[in-house]
C-alpha positions as CSV (number, residue, x, y, z in Angstrom):
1,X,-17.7,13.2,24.8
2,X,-17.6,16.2,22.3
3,X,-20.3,18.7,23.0
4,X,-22.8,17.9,19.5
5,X,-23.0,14.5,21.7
6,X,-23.6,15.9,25.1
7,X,-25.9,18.3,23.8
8,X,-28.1,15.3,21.8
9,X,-27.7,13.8,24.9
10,X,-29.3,16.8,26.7
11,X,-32.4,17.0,24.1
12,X,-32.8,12.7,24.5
13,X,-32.8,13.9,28.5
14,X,-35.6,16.8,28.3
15,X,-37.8,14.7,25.6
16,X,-37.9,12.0,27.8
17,X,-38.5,14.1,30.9
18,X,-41.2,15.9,29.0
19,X,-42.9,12.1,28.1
20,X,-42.6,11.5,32.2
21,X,-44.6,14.5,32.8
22,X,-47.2,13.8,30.3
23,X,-48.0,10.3,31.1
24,X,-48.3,12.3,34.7
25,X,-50.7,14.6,33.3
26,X,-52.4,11.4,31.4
27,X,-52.5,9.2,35.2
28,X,-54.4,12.5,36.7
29,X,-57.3,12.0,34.1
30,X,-57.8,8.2,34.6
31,X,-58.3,6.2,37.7
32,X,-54.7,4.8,38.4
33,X,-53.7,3.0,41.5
34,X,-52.0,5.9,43.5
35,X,-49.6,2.8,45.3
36,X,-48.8,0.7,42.5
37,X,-45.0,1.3,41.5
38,X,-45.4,2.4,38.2
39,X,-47.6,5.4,39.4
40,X,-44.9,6.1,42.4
41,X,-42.3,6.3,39.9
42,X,-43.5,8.4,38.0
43,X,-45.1,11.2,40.7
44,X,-41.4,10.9,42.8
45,X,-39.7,11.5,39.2
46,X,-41.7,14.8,38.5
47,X,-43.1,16.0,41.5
48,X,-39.7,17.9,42.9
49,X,-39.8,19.9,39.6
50,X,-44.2,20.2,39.5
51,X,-44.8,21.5,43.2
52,X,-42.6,24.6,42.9
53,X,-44.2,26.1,40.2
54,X,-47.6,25.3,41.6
55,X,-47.0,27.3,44.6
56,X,-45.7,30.4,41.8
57,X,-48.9,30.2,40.4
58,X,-52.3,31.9,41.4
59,X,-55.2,29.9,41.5
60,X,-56.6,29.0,38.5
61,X,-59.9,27.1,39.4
62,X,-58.8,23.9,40.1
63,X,-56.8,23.7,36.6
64,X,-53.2,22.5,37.0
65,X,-50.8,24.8,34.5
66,X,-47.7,23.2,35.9
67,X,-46.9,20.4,33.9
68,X,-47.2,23.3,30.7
69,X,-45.1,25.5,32.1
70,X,-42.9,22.9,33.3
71,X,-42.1,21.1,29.9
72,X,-42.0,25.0,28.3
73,X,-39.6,25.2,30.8
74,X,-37.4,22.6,30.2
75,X,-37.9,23.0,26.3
76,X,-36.2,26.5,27.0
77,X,-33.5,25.8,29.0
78,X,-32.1,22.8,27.1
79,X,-32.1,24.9,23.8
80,X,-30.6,27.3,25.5
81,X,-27.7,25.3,27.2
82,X,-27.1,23.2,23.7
83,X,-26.9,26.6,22.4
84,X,-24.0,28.1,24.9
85,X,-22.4,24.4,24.5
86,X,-22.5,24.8,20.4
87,X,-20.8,27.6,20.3
């Protein structure tokens, strides 16, 4: 795989992780059943990367920043690794 592959292939990765922790954001405004699998999925998927910048950030009166900073983040980091892998 040359590396203009692996690094669409990086992008395709974060974008979809980034749609995983908005529909996360979207299940916390609505009344979703916490048990069904869908819901499990989807808080197993992003909760390893959520909870450690939660406990990083101050309080903030009951307002969750995480899922922000977390796709900022991300955003970041996978332009920056396409970038060492372009050249």
């Amino acid at each position: 795989m040359n590396t203009s592959a692996f690094g669409a292939l990086i992008a395709l990765f974060i974008q979809l992780y980034s749609f995983v922790i908005l529909a996360r954001v979207l299940m916390s405004w609505v009344n979703v059943d916490p048990y069904s699998p869908l819901a499990r999925t989807i808080f197993d998927l992003t909760e390893p990367v959520l909870q450690p910048i939660r406990n990083m950030l101050p309080p903030a009166g009951g307002l969750d920043f995480s899922p922000i900073i977390a796709i900022i983040l991300l955003q970041f980091l996978g332009q920056l690794f396409i970038s060492v892998l372009g050249g």
